[in-house]
ZAGULUM-16071 format. One record per residue (C-alpha): x, y, z; residue in one letter; residue number from 0. Coordinates in steps of 0.25 Angstrom, whole numbers, plus 5000, padded with zeros to 4 digits. Example, Ala and Ser with C-alpha at 12.3 -4.5 7.8 and 13.67 -1.06 7.14 Angstrom:
2
(atom (5049, 4982, 5031), A, 0)
(atom (5055, 4996, 5029), S, 1)
This chain:
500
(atom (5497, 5310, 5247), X, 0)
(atom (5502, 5323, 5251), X, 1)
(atom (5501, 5328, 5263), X, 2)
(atom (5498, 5342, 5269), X, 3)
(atom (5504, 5338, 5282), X, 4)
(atom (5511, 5325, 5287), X, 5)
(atom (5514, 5319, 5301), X, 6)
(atom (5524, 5310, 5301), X, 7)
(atom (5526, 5301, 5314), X, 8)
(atom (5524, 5313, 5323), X, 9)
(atom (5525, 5310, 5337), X, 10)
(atom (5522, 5321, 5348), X, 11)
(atom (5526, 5320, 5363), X, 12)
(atom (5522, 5330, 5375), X, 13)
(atom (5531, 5328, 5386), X, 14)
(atom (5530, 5311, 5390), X, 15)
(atom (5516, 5311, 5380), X, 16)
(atom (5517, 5307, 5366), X, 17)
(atom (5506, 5312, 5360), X, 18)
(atom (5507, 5308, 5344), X, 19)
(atom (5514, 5294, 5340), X, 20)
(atom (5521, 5296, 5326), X, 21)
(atom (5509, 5302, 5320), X, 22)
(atom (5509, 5301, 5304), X, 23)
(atom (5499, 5305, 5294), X, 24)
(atom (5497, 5315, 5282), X, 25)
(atom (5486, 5326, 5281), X, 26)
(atom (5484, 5326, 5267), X, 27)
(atom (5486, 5341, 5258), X, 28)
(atom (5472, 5347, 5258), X, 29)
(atom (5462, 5336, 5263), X, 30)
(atom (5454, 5337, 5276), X, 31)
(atom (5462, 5327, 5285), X, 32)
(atom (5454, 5324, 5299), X, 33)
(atom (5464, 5321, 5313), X, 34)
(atom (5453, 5314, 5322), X, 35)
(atom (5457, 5307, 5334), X, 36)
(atom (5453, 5308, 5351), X, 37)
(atom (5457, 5322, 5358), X, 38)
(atom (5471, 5318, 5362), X, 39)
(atom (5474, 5307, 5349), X, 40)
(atom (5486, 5319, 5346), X, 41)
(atom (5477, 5326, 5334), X, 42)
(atom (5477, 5342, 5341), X, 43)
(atom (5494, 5338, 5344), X, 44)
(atom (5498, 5332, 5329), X, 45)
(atom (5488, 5347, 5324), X, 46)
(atom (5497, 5356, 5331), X, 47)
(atom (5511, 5349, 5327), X, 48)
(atom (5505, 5352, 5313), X, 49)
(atom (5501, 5366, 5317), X, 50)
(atom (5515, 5369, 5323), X, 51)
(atom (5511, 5370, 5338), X, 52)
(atom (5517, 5358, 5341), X, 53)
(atom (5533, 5351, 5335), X, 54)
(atom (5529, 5336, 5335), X, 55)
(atom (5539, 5326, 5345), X, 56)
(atom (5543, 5317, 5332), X, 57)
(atom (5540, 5315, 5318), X, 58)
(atom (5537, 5325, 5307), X, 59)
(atom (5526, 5335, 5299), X, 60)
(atom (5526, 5338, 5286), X, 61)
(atom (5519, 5349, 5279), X, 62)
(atom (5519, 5350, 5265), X, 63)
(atom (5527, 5338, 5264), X, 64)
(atom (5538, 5345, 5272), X, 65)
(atom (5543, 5342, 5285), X, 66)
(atom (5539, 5352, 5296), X, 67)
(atom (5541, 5357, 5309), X, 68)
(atom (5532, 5369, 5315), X, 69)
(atom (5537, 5375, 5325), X, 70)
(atom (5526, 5383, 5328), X, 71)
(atom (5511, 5384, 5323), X, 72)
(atom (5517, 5396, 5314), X, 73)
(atom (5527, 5387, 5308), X, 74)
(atom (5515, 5378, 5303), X, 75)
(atom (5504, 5390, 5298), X, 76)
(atom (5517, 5394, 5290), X, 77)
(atom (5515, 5381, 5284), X, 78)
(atom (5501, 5383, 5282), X, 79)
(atom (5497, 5373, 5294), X, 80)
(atom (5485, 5379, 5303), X, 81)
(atom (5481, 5374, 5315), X, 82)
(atom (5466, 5377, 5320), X, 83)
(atom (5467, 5373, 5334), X, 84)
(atom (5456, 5365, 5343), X, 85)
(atom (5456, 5377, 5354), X, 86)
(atom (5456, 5390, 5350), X, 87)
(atom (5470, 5399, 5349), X, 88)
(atom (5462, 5412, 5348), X, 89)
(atom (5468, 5424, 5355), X, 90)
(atom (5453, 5428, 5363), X, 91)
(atom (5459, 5444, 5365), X, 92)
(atom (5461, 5444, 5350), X, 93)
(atom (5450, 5446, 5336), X, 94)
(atom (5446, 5434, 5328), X, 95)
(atom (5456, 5443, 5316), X, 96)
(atom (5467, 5443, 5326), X, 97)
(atom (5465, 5429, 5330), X, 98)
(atom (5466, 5425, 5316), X, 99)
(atom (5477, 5433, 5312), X, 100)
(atom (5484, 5431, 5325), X, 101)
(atom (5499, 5430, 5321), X, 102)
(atom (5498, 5436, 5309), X, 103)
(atom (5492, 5449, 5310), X, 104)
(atom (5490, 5458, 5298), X, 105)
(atom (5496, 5470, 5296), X, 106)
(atom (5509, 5476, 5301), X, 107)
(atom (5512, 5484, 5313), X, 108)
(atom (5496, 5484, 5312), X, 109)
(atom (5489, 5475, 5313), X, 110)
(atom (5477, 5475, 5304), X, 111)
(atom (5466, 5472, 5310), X, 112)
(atom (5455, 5476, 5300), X, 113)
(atom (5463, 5467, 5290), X, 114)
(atom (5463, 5455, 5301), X, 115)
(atom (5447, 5456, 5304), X, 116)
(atom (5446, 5456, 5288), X, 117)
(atom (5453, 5443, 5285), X, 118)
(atom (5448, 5436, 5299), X, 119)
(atom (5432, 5439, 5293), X, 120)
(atom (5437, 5434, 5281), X, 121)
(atom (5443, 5422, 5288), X, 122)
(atom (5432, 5420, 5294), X, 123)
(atom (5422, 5419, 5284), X, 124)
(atom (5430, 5409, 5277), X, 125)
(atom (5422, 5401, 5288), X, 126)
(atom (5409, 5405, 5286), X, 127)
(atom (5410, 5415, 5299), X, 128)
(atom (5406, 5428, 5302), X, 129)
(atom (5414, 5433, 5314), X, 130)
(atom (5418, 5447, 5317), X, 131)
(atom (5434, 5446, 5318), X, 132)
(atom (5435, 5459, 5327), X, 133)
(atom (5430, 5449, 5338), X, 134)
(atom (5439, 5444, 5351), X, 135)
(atom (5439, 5430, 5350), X, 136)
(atom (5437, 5429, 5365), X, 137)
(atom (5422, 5433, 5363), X, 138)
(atom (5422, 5422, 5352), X, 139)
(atom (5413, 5409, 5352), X, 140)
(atom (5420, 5394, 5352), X, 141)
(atom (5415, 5393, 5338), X, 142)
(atom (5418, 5407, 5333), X, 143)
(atom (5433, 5403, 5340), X, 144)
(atom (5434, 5392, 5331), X, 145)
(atom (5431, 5398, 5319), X, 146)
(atom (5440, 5408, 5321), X, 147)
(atom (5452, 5400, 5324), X, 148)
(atom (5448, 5392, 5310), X, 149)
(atom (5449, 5406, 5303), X, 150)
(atom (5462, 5409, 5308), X, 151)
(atom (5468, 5396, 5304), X, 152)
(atom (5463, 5397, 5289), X, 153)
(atom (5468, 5413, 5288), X, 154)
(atom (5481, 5407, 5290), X, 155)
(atom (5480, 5400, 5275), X, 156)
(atom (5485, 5386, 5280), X, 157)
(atom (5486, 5374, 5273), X, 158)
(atom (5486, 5365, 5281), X, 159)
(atom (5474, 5368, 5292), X, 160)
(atom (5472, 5360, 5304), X, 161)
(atom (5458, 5361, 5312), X, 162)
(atom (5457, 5356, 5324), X, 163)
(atom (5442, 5355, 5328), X, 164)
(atom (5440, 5367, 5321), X, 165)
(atom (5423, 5364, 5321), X, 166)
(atom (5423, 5360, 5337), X, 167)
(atom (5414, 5373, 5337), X, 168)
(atom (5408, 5375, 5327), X, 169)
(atom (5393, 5373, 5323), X, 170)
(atom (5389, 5365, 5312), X, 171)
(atom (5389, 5378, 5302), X, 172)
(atom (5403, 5384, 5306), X, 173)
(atom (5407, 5368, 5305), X, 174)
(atom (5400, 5368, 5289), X, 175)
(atom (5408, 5380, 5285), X, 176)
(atom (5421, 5374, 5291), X, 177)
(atom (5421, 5362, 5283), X, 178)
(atom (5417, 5370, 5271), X, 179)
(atom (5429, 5378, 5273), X, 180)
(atom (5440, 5366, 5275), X, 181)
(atom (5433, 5360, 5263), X, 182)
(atom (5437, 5371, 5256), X, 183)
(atom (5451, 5373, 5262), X, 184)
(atom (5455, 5358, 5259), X, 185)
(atom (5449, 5361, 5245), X, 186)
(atom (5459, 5373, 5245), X, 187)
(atom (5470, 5364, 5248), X, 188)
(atom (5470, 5365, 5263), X, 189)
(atom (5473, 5351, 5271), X, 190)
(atom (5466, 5351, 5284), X, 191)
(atom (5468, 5342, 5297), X, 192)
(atom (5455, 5342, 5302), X, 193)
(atom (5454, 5336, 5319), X, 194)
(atom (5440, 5336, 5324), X, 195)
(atom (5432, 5327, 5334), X, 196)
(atom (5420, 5329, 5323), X, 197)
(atom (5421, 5317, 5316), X, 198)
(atom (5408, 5319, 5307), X, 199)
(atom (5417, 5331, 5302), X, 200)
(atom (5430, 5324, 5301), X, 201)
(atom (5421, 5314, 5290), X, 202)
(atom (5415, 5324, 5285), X, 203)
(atom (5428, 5335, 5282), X, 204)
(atom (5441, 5325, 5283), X, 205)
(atom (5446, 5318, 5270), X, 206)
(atom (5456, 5311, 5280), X, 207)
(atom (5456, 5306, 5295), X, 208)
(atom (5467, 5304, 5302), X, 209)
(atom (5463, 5299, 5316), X, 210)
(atom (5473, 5299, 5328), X, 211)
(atom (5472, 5291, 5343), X, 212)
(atom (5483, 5292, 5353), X, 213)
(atom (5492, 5301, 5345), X, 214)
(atom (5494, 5292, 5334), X, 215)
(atom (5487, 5290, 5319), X, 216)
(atom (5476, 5279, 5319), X, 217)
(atom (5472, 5281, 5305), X, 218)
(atom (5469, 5291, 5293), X, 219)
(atom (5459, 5288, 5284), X, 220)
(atom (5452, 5295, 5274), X, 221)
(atom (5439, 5302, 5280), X, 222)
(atom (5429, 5295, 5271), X, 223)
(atom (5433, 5280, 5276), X, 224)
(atom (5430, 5284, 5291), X, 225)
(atom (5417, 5284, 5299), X, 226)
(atom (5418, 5296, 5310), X, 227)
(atom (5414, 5284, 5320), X, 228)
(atom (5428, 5276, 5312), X, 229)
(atom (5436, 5290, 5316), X, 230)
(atom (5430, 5289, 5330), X, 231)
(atom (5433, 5275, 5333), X, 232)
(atom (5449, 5278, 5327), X, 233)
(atom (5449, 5289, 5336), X, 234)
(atom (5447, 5282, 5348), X, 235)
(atom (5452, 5268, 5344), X, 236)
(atom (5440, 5262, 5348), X, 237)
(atom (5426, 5258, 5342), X, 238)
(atom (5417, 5271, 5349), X, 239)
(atom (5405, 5271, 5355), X, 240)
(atom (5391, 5278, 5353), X, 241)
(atom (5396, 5293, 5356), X, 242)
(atom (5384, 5297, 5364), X, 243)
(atom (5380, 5289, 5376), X, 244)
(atom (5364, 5285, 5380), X, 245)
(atom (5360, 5299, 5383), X, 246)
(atom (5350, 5296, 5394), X, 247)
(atom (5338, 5303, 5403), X, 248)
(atom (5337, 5315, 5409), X, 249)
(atom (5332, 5315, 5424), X, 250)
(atom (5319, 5325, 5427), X, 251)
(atom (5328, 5332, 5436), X, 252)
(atom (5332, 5347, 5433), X, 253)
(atom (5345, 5351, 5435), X, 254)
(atom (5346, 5365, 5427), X, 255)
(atom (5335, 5372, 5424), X, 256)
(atom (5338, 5388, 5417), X, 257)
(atom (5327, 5398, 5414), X, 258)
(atom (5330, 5411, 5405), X, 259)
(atom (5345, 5411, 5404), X, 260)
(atom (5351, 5421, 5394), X, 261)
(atom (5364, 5423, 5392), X, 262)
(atom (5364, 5437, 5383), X, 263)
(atom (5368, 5436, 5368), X, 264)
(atom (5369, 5421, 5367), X, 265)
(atom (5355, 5414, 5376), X, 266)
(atom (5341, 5419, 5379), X, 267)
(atom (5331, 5413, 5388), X, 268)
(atom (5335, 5399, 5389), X, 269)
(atom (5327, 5389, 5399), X, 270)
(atom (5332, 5375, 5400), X, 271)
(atom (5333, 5361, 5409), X, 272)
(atom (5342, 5351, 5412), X, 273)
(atom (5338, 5339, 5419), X, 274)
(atom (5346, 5329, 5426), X, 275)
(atom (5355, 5317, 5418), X, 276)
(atom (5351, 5327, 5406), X, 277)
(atom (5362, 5330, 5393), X, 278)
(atom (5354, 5342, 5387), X, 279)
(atom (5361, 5347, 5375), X, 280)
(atom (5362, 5364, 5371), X, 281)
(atom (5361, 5362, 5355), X, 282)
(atom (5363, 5375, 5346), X, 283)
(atom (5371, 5383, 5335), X, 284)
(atom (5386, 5389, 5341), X, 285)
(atom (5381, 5400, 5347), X, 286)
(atom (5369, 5399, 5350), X, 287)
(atom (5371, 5401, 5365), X, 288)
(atom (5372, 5388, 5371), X, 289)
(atom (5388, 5391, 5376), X, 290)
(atom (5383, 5405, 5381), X, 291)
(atom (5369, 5400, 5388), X, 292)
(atom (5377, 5390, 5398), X, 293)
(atom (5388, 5400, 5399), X, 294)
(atom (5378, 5410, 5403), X, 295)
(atom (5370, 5400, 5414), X, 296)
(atom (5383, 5398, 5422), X, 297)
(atom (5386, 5414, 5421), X, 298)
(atom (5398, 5414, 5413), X, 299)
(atom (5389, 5424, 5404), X, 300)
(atom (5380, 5434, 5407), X, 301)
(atom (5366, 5429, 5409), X, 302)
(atom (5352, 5428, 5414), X, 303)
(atom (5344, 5417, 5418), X, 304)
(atom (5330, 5415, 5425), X, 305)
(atom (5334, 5404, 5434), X, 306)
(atom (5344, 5392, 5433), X, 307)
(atom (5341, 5379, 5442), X, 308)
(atom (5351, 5367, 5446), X, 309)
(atom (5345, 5355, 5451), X, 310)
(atom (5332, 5364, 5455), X, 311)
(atom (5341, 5374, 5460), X, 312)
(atom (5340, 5388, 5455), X, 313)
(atom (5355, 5392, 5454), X, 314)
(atom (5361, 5405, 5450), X, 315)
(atom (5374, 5403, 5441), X, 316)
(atom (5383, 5415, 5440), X, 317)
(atom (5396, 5408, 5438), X, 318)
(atom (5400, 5392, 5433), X, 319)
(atom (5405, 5392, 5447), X, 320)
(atom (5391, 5394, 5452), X, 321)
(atom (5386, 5384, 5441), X, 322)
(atom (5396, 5371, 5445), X, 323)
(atom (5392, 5376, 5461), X, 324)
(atom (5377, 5373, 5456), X, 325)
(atom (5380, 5361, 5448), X, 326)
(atom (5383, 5365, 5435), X, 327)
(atom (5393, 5366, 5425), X, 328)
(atom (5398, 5371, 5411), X, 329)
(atom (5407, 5363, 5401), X, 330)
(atom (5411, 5376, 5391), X, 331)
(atom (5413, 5374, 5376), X, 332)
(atom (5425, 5382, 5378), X, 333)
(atom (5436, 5372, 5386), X, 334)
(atom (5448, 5376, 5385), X, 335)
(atom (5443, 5390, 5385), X, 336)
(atom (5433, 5388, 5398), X, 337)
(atom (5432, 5373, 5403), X, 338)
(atom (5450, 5371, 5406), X, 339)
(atom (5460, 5378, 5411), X, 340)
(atom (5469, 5371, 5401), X, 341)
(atom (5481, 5376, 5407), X, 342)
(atom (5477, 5370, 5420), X, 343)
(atom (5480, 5353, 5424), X, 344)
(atom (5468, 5344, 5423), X, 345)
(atom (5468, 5345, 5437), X, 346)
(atom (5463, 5359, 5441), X, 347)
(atom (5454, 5359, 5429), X, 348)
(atom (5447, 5348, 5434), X, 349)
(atom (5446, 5355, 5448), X, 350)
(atom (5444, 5370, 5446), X, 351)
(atom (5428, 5368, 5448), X, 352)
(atom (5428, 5361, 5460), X, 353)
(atom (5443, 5364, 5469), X, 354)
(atom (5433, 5367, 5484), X, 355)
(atom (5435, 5350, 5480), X, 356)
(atom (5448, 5349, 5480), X, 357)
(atom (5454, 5362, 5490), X, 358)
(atom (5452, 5360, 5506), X, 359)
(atom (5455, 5371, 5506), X, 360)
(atom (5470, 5367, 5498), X, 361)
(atom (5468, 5360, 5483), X, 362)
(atom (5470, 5346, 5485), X, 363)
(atom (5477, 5343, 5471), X, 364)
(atom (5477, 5327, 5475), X, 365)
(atom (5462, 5326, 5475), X, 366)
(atom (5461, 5335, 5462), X, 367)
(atom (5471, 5327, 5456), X, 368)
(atom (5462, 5313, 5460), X, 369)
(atom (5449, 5322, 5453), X, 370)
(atom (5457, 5323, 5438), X, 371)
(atom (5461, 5310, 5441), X, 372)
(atom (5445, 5305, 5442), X, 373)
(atom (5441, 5315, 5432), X, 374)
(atom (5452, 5309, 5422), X, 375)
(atom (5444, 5294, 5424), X, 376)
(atom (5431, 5300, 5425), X, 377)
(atom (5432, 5309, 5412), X, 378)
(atom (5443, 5301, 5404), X, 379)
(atom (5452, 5314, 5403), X, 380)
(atom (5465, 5307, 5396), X, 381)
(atom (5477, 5314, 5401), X, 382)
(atom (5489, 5308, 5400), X, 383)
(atom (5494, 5316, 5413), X, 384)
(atom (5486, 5324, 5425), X, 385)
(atom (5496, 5336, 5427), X, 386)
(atom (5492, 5342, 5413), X, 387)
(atom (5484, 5354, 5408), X, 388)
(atom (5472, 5352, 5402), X, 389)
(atom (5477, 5358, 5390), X, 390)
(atom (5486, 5345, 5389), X, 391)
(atom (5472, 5336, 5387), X, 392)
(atom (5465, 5336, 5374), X, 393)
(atom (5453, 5338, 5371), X, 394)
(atom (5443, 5331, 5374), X, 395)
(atom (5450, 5328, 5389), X, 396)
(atom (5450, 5341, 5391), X, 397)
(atom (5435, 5342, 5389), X, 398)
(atom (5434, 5329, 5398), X, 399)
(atom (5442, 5337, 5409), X, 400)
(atom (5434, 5350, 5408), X, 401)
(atom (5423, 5340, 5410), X, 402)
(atom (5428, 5335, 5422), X, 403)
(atom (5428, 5349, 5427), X, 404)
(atom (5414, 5354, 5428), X, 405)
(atom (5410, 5340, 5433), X, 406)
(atom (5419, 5339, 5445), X, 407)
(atom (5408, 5349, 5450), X, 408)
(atom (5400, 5337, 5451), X, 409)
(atom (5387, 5347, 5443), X, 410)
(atom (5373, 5343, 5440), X, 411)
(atom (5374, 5351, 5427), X, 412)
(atom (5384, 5351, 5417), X, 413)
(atom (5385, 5360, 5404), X, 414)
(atom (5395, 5356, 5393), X, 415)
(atom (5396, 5364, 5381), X, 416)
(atom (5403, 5357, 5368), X, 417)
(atom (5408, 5346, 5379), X, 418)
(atom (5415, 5339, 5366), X, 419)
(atom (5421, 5350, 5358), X, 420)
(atom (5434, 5346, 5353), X, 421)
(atom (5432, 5331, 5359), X, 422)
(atom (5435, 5319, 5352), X, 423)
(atom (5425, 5307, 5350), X, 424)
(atom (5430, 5299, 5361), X, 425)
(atom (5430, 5309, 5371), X, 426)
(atom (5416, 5314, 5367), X, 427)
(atom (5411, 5301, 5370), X, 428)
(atom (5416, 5301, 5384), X, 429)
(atom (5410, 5317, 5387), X, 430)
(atom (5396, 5311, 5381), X, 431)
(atom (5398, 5298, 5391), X, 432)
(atom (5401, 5307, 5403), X, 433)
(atom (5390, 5318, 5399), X, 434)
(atom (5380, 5303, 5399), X, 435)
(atom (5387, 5301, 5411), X, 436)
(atom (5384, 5315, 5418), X, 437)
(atom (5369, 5315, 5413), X, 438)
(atom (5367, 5299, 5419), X, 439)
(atom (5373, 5304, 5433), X, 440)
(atom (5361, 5314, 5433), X, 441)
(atom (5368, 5327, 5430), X, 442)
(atom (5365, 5336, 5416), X, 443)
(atom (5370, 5339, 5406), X, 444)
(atom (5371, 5350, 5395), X, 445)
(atom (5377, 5350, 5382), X, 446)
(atom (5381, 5361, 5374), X, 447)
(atom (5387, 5356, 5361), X, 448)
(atom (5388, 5360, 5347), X, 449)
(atom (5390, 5346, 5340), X, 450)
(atom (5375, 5340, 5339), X, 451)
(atom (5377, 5326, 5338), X, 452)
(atom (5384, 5328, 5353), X, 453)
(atom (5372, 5335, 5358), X, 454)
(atom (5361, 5324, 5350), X, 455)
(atom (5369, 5313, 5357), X, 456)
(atom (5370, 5317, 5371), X, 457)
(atom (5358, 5327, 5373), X, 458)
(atom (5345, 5322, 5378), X, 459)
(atom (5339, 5336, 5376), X, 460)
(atom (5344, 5347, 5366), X, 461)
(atom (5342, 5364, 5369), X, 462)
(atom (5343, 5371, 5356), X, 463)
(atom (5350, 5384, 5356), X, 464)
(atom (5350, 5394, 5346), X, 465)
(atom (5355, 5409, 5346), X, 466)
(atom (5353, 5408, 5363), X, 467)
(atom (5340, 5403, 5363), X, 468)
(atom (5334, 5389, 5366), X, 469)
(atom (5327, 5384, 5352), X, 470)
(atom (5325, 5369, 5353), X, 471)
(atom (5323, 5355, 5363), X, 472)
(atom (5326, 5343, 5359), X, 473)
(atom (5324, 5330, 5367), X, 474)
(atom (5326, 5318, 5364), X, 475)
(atom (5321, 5312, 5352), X, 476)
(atom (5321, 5326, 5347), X, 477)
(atom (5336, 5328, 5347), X, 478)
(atom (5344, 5328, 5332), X, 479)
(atom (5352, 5337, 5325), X, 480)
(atom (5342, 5341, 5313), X, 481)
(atom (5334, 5347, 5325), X, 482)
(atom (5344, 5353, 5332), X, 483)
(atom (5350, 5361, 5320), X, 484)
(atom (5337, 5367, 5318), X, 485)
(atom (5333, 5372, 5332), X, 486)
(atom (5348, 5378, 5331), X, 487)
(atom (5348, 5384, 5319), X, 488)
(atom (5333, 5390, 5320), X, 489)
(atom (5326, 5381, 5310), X, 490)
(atom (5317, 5375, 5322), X, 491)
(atom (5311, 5382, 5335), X, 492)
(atom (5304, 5376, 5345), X, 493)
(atom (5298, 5378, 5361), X, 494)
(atom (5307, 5374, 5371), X, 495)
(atom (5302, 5361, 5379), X, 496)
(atom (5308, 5368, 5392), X, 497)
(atom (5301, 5379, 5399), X, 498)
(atom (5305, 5389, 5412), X, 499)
């Protein structure tokens, strides 16, 4: 078989930590070939030797058939290897355009901006997108981020594209037009490595499936002769379980109660209640408010609201300080951007919400210290060490770590938005089980999420969103994704159950 790119017993080592064992497989030339495994398995480390961010310890890459060694990311696009990172690496000051054509500006002592914007549109219209490419990408959405990074890695003509969960945040449109469009890459000749949590997607896009665990192969299969509950249980070495747990009661007491929030441009007039031991879901299109309408109840955005009640209590929240004081608290989508200082050890991320616990009137590091430790067993953060930055965790231990954050604060009410974005099947589960665990204990919950089946199977209730207004209720019994998509998308319209 020939292959686009080949690992050969690579081995990759940071500092004691070896991190890949003598990784060997072939990604075979123009074929859609799936790299699945937990956050932390190696997948996002063996992606960026291949890109050229990163020299493995030992062994050896081939590209073409021909030995390689990048030595920078420059060294790799030159070889027509492009890399389409999990986190965004935007410039925020800079246009969609110049993001795309970052490094390799046209024109000469000029640059030639109108020619830029021209080929960006065009770039980005190749996706099915119609975006203005004169805009900052720091007054960007998540999804429209995403998008863009994708254009920018196919304007650079590779032949080898990597994606790393490139349909994290997309809706299920923007996802159709994806896969449409690496369907007609590979039938152009293009091999794509494909890494994503979605295994639905991995069987329905990948002709090959190569799983790692622990930094070393476990198997490669074609796609067709796996099940995505076969990938799942390769992935964690183990048969798993249901993924959602019993999802309970709620309790008649109200803990939030808001009347008449707006948050202008994005939410109008929305009234809703959340009761205690309650998981209430926010369902809706990308950007149909949902993001923006909890940004705006804890002041983070310009807002008006009649009245907002915690535990009976009507509160005024001008600041997320003011909410956690009050009881509650926000996960945000964005969580490198807004949930971590990922610079910063585990150990002040943990306890930057709540330091009056741990300074009388001088931080006492020792006590802070024995809190990671206790967050570490609560919320199965795997780390091989404590002194380390959260940039140093993957994925999905960095969410559980952000996690652990807002709930040192001990709140009534917490609000996670796309709590598993970017997380693998394992560690979902374990975010599902502790969202049970947090409803059971009497406290409530509300999820903001993009991925239906996660809002069908942990929800109780469902609030419909659509361009900033509340649409739809579905209880239970009511709840499935047929109804959902038509309260979203405008098909279907009908009175809200709750009522000021």
């Amino acid at each position: 078989m020939q292959y686009a790119a080949e690992f050969r017993n690579i081995t990759k080592v940071f500092g004691p930590v070896e991190v890949l064992h003598g990784v060997s497989f072939g990604i075979p030339a123009g074929e859609v070939q799936a790299l699945i495994g937990e956050n932390g398995a190696g997948k996002s480390t063996l992606m960026k030797i291949l890109g050229g961010y990163q020299p493995p310890t030992s062994g050896e890459l081939l590209v073409g058939g021909q030995p390689v060694r990048f030595h920078s990311s420059r060294d790799a696009e030159a070889q027509g290897v492009v890399l389409i990172h999990q986190e965004f690496n935007l410039a925020d000051d800079l246009t969609v355009a110049q993001n795309i054509f970052l490094g390799r500006e046209l024109g000469g002592a000029l640059l030639d901006d109108a020619a830029m914007n021209r080929a960006a549109e065009a770039a980005l219209a190749r996706l099915g997108v119609s975006l203005d490419p004169r805009l900052r990408v720091r007054g960007l959405s998540v999804p429209q981020k995403q998008l863009v990074e994708i254009a920018k890695a196919l304007s650079r003509d590779a032949r080898i594209l990597i994606m790393d969960e490139p349909t994290a945040a997309l809706t299920v449109r923007e996802t159709e037009v994806l896969f449409d469009l690496i369907r007609k890459l590979r039938s152009e000749g293009v091999t794509i490595l494909y890494i994503s949590h979605k295994l639905e997607e991995v069987k329905a896009l990948a002709d090959t499936v190569t799983v790692l665990r622990d930094g070393a192969v476990v198997s490669t299969d074609p796609a067709s002769a796996l099940t995505p509950h076969e990938m799942a249980n390769r992935m964690v070495g183990r048969e798993l379980e249901d993924m959602f747990p019993d999802k309970g009661q709620a309790g008649a007491e109200e803990l939030l109660h808001v009347e008449h929030l707006s948050v202008p441009g994005w939410a109008q007039d929305i009234t809703f209640t959340l009761r205690a031991g309650e998981v209430l879901g926010f369902a809706g299109l990308v950007g149909a408010g949902r993001t923006e309408l909890f940004e705006g109840l804890l002041g983070l955005r310009p807002h008006s609201v009649g009245q907002v009640r915690l535990s009976g209590k009507a509160v005024r929240l001008r600041s997320p300080g003011d909410a956690a004081r009050a009881g509650l608290v926000y996960l945000s989508e964005d969580r490198k951007g807004k949930g971590l200082l990922v610079d910063f050890q585990l150990r002040p991320n943990l306890t930057l919400m709540t330091l009056e616990h741990y300074a009388h009137p001088l931080l006492d590091p020792r006590a802070e210290q024995q809190a990671l430790k206790k967050a570490v067993g609560d919320y199965g953060i795997r780390s091989g060490r404590l002194d380390v930055a959260a940039s140093a965790l993957s994925g999905g231990n960095q969410q559980k770590l952000a996690l652990a954050r807002i709930l040192e604060v001990n709140p009534q009410v917490i609000v996670l938005d796309e709590p598993t974005r970017g997380v693998d099947v394992g560690a979902k589960r374990e975010i599902y089980l502790l969202i049970q665990r947090l409803a059971q204990s009497g406290k409530g919950v509300i999820v903001v999420s993009s991925e239906l089946s996660e809002l069908l199977g942990l929800c109780q209730r469902l609030l419909i969103v659509r361009e900033g207004r509340l649409v739809g209720e579905l209880g239970a019994g009511e709840m499935n994704e047929q109804e959902v998509i038509q309260y979203a998308t405008g098909l279907k319209a009908a009175p809200l159950r709750e009522t000021a």
